[in-house]
DRENDO-1510 file (C-alpha; in Angstrom, 1 decimal, always signed):
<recs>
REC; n; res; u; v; w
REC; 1; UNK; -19.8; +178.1; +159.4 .
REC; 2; UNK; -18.1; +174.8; +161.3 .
REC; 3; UNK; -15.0; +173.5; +160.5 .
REC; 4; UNK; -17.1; +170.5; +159.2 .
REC; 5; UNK; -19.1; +172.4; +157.0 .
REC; 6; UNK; -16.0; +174.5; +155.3 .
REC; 7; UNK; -13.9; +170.8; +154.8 .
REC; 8; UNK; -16.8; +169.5; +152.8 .
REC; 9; UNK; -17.1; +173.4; +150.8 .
REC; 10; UNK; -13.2; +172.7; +149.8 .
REC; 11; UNK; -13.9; +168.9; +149.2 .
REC; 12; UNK; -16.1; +169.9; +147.1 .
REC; 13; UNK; -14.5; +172.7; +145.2 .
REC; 14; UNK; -11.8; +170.3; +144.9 .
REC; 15; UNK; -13.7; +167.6; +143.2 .
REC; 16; UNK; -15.0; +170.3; +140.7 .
REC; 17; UNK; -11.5; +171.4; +139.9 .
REC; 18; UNK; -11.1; +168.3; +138.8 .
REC; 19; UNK; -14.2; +167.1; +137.1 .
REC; 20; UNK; -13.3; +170.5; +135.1 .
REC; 21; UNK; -9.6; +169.5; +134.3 .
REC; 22; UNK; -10.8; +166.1; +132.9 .
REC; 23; UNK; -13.1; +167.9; +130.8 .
REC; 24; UNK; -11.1; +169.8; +129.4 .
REC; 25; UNK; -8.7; +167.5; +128.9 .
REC; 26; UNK; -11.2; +165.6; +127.4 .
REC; 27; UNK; -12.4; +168.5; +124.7 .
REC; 28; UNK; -8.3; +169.0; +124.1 .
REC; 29; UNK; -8.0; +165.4; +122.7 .
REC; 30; UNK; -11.2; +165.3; +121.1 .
REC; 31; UNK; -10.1; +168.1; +118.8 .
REC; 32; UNK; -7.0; +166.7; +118.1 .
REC; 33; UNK; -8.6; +163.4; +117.7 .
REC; 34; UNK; -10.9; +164.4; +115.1 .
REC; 35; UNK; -8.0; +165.9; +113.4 .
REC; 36; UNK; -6.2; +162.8; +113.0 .
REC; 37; UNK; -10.1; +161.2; +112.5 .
REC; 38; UNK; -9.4; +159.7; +109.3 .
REC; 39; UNK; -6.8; +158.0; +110.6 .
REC; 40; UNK; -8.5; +156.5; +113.5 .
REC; 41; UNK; -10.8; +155.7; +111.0 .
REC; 42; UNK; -8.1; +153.7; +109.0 .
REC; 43; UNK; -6.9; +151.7; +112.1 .
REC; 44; UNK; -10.5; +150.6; +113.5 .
REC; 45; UNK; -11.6; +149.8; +109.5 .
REC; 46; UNK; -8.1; +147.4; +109.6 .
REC; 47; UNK; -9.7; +143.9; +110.5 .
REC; 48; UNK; -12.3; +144.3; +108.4 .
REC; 49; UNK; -9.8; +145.7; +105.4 .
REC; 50; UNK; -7.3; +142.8; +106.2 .
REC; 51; UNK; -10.5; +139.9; +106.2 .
REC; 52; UNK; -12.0; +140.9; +102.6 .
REC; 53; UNK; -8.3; +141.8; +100.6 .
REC; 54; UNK; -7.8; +138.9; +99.0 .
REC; 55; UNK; -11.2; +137.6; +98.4 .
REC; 56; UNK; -11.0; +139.0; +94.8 .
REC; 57; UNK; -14.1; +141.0; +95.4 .
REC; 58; UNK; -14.3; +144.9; +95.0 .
REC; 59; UNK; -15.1; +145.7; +98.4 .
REC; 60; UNK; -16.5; +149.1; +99.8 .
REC; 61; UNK; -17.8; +150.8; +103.0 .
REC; 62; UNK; -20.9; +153.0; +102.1 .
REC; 63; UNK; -23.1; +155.9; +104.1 .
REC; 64; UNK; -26.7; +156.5; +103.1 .
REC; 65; UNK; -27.3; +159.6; +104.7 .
REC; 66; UNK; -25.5; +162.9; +104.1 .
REC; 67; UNK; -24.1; +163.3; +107.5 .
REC; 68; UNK; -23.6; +159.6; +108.2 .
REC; 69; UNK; -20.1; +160.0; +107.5 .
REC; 70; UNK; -19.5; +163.3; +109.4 .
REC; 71; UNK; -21.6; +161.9; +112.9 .
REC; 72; UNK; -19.3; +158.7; +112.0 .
REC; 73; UNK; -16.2; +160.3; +112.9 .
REC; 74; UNK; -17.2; +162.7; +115.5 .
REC; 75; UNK; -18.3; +159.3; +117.1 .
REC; 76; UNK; -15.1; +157.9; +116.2 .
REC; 77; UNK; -13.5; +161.1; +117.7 .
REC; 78; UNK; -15.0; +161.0; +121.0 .
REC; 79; UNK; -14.4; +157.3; +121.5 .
REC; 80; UNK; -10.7; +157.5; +121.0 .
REC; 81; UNK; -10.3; +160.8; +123.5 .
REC; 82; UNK; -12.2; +158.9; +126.1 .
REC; 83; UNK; -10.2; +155.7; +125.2 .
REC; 84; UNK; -7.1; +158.1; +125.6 .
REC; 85; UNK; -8.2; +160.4; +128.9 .
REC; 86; UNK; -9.0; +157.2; +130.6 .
REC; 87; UNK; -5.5; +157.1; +132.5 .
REC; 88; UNK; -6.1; +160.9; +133.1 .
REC; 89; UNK; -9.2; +160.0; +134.6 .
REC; 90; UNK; -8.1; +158.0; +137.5 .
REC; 91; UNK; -5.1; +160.1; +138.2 .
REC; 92; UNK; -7.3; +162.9; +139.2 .
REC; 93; UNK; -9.5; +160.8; +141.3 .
REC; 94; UNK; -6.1; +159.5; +142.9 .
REC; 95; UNK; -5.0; +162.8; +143.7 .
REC; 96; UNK; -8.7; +163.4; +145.1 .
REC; 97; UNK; -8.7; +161.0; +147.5 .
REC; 98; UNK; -4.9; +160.1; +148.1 .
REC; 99; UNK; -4.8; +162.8; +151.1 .
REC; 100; UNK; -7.7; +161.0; +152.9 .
REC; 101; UNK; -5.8; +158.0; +152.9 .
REC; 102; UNK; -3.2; +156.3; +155.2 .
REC; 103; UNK; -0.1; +154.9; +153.9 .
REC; 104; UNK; -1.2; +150.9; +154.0 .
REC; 105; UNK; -4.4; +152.2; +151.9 .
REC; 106; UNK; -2.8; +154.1; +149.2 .
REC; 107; UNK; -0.8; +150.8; +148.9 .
REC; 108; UNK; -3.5; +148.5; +148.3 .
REC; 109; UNK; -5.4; +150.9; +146.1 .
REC; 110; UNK; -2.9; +152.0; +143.2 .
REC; 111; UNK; -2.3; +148.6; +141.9 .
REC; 112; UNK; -5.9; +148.6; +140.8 .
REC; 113; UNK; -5.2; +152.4; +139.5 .
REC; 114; UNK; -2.9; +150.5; +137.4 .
REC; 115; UNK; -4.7; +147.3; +136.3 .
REC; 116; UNK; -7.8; +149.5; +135.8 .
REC; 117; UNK; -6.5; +150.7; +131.9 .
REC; 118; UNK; -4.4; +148.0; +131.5 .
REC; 119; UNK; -7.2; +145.4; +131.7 .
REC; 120; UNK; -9.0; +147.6; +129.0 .
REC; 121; UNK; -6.7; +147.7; +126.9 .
REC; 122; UNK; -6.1; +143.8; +126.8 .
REC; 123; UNK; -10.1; +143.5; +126.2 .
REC; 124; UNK; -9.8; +145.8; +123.4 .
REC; 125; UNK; -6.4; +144.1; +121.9 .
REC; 126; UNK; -8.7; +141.0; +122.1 .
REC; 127; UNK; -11.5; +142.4; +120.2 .
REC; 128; UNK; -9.1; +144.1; +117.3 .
REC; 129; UNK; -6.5; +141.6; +117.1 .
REC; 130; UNK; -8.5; +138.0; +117.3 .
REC; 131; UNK; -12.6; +138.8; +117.7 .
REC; 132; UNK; -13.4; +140.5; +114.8 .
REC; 133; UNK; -11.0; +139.4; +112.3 .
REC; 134; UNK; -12.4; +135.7; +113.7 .
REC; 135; UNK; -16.3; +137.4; +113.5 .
REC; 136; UNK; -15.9; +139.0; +110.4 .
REC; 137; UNK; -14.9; +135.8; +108.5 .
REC; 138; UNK; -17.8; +134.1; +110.2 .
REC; 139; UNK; -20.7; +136.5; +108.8 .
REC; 140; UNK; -18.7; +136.8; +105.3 .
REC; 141; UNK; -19.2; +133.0; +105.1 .
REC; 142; UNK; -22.9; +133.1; +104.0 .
REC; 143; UNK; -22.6; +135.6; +101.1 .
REC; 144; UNK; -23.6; +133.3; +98.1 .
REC; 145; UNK; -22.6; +134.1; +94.3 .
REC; 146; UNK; -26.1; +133.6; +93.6 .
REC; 147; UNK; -25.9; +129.6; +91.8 .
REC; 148; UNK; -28.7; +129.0; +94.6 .
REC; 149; UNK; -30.7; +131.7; +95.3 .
REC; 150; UNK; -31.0; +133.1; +92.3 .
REC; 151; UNK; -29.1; +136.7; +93.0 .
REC; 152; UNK; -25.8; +137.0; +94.6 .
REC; 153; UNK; -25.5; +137.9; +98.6 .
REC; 154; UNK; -22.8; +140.5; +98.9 .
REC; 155; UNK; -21.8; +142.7; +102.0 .
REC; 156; UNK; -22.1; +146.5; +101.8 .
REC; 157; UNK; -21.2; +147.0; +105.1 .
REC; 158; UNK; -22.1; +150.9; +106.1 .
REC; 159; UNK; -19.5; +153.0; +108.0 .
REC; 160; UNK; -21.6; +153.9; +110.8 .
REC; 161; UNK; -22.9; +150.2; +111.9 .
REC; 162; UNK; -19.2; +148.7; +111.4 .
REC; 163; UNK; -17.6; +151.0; +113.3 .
REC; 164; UNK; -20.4; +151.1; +115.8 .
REC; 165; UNK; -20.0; +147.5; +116.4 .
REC; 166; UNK; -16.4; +147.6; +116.6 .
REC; 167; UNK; -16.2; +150.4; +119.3 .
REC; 168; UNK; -19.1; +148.3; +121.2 .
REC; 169; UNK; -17.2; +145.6; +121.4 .
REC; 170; UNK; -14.3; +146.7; +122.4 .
REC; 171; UNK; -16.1; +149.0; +125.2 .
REC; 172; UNK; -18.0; +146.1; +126.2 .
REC; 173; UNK; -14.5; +144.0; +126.6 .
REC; 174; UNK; -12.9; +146.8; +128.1 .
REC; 175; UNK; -15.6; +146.9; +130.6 .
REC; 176; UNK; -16.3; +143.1; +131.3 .
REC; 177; UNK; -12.4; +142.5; +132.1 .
REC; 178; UNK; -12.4; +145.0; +134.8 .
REC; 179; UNK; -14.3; +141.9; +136.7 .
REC; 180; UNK; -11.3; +140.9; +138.4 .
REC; 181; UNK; -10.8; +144.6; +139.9 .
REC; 182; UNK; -14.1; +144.2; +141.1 .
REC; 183; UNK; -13.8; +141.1; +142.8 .
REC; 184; UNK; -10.3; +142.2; +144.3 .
REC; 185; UNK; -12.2; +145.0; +146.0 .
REC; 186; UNK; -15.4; +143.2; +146.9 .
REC; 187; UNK; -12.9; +141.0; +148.4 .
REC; 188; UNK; -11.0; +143.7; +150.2 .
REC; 189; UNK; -13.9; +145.2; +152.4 .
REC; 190; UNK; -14.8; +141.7; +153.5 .
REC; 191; UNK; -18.1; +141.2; +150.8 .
REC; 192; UNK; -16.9; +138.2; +149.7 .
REC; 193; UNK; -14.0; +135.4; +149.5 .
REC; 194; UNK; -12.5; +132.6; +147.4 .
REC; 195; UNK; -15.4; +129.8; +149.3 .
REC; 196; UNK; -18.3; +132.3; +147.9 .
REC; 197; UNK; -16.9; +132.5; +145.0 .
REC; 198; UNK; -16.3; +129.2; +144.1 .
REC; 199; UNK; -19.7; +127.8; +145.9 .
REC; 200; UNK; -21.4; +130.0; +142.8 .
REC; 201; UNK; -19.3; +129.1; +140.3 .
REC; 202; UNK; -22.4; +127.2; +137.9 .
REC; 203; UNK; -24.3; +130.7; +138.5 .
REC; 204; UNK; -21.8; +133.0; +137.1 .
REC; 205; UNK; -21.0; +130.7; +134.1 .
REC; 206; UNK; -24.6; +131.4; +133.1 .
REC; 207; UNK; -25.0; +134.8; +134.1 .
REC; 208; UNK; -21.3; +135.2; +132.0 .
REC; 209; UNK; -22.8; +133.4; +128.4 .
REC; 210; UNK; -26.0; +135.9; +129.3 .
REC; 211; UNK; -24.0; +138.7; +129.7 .
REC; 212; UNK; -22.1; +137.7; +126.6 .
REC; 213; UNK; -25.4; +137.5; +124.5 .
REC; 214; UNK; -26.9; +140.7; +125.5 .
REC; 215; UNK; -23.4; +143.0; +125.2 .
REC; 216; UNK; -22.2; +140.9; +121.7 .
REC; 217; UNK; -23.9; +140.5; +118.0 .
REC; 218; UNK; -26.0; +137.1; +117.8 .
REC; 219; UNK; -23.0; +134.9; +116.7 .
REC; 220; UNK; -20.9; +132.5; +118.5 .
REC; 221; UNK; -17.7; +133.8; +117.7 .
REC; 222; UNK; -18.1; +137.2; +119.5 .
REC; 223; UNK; -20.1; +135.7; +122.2 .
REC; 224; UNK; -17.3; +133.0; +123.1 .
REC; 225; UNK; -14.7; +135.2; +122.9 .
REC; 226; UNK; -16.4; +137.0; +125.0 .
REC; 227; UNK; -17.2; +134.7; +127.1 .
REC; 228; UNK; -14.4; +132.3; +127.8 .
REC; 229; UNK; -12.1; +134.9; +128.5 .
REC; 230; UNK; -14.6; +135.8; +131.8 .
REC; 231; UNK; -14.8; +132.7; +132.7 .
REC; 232; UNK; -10.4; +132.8; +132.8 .
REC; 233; UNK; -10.1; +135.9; +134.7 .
REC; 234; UNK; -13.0; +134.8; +137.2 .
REC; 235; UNK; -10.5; +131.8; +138.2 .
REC; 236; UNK; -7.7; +133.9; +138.5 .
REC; 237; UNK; -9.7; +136.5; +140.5 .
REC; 238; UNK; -10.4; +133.3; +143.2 .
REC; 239; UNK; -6.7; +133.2; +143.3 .
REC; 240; UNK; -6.3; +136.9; +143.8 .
REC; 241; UNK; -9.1; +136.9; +146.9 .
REC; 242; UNK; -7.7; +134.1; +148.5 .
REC; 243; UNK; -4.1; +135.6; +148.1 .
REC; 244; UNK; -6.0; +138.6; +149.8 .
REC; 245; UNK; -7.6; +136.7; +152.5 .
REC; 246; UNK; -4.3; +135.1; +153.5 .
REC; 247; UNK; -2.7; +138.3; +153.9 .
REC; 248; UNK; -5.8; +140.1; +155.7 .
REC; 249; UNK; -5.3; +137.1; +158.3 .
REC; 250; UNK; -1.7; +137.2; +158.7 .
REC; 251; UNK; -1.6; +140.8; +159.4 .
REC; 252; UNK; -4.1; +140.1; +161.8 .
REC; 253; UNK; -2.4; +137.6; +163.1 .
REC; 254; UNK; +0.8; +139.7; +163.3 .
REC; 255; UNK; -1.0; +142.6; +165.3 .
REC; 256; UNK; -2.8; +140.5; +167.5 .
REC; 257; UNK; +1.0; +138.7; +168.6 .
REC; 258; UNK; +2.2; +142.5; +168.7 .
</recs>
């Protein structure tokens, strides 16, 4: 067997290690999360607990299936251990490809290591803290007390569909705010740069307020704050490739005067 062929065997081998650490890591928190599940529960439940408290209604979450509630938090479970071994996630594909790299690259790669979870969490402190409290005002407003149609509209909002929107949202923020770690890295092999970007500017405010309609519930409130926030950080990511392309060309200019 070539040298060739036994690097890519322990590259491999490596890479397994790995995968296996994370899932086990993984399973670890998912126990301890369902533990805690009620909890969890209690926290994702808090917008919508906070929105109806003072509406002098008797309000109620409600499961119509026996295992609604059960599947509910196991859900519930798994999201927050995924939320949580995010961060442990990337350290092992650091420490998988760190030794491949040279000194300059591991440089320009770990600030996106970092920014990665941090950019999640700001799209899912978006979503808890001013989305759905904003959205869940919004869909309260048409219940009716019945003086027009008759019998009153009331929510009885099941468990498993409002936390399955809330953890969709905030997955789907989570996700769309990586865009400016994507950009930064297009950016970086030479893909693309501040003039592309800013020459398709009209398409990507549509393709944004689509994205936004297909990832959010059909209402405005989720789908603007969905959207306006993309529109923010796809300015500030032309900043951050032009800041790129001015420092790929005076290192080039630096090595080419060396």
């Amino acid at each position: 067997m070539s040298n060739k062929e036994t690097g890519f065997i322990s590259h491999l081998t490596e890479l397994r290690q790995r995968l296996i650490y994370s899932l086990v890591f993984l399973a670890i928190l998912f126990i301890g999360c369902y533990i805690f599940s009620d909890r969890i529960y209690g926290f994702l439940v808090e917008p919508y607990a906070n929105a109806v408290k003072n509406d002098g209604t008797d309000r109620r979450l409600i499961f119509t299936a026996l295992q609604e509630t059960f599947l509910t938090y196991l859900k519930v479970s798994f999201f927050a251990a995924f939320f949580a071994t995010s961060p442990f996630f990337l350290i092992q594909i650091w420490k998988f490809i760190a030794p491949g790299l040279y000194k300059h690259e591991k440089k320009a790669i770990m600030p996106y290591l970092i920014l990665t979870p941090i950019l999640f969490l700001l799209g899912g402190m978006l979503v808890y803290y001013l989305i759905m409290p904003l959205a869940i005002n919004f869909f309260l407003s048409f219940e009716s007390l019945g003086a027009n149609t008759n019998l009153p509209i009331q929510l009885e909002a099941k468990v498993n569909e409002y936390l399955s929107l809330v953890m969709k949202l905030i997955f789907a923020f989570g996700l769309s705010f990586q865009l400016p770690i994507v950009l930064s890295l297009l950016a970086r092999v030479g893909l693309i740069d501040a003039k592309f970007l800013k020459e398709r500017r009209k398409y990507v405010v549509v393709i944004i307020f689509t994205a936004a309609a297909i990832l959010t519930p059909p209402d405005p409130i989720t789908q603007i704050g969905l959207a306006v926030p993309l529109l923010l950080l796809y300015e500030l990511s032309i900043i951050s490739v032009n800041i790129i392309k001015e420092k790929s060309l005076k290192k080039q200019r630096e090595e080419e005067n060396a």
